[in-house]
N, C-alpha and C positions, 0 to 999 in steps of 0.2 A: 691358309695358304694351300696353293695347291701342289698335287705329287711334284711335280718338275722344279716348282720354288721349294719346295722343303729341301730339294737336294743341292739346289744351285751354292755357289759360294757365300759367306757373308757378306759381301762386298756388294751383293748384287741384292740378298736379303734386302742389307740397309737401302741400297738406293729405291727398291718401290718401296718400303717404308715412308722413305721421306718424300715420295713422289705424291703419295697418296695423301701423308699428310697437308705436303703445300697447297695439291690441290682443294682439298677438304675447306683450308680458310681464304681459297676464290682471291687469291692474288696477284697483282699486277706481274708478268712474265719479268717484264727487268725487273721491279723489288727483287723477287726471290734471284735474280741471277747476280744480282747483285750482293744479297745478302751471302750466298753459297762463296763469291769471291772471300769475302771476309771470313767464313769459317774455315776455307780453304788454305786459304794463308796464317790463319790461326795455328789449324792443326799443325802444317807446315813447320814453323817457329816452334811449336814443343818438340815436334820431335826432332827439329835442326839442334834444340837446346837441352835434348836428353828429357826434357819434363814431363806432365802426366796428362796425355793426350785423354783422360775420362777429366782430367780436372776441372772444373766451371770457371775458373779465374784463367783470363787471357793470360795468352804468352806475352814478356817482356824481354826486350832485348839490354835494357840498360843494368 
């Protein structure tokens, strides 16, 4: 990374992380916006539910 991303937030860290990965496996622009809906609302739902937003197992609401 360079000087200005070492310092920038995590938040922004992560997002060219995953900019760079999507791009890397050449996907369709709606897949992945589609796909990011779903993790969005994911994470969303753990933390509406107190749970463990590193967890791998979806949030449930039942």
């Amino acid at each position: 990374m360079n000087n200005a991303l070492d310092q920038a937030p995590e938040h922004v860290k992560l997002a060219v992380d995953l900019i760079m990965l999507l791009e890397q496996h050449q996907l369709d622009t709606e897949t992945v916006l589609r796909a990011l809906t779903i993790v969005q609302q994911d994470f969303a739902k753990k933390r509406d539910l107190g749970g463990n937003p590193t967890s791998h197992i979806p949030a449930h609401t039942s």
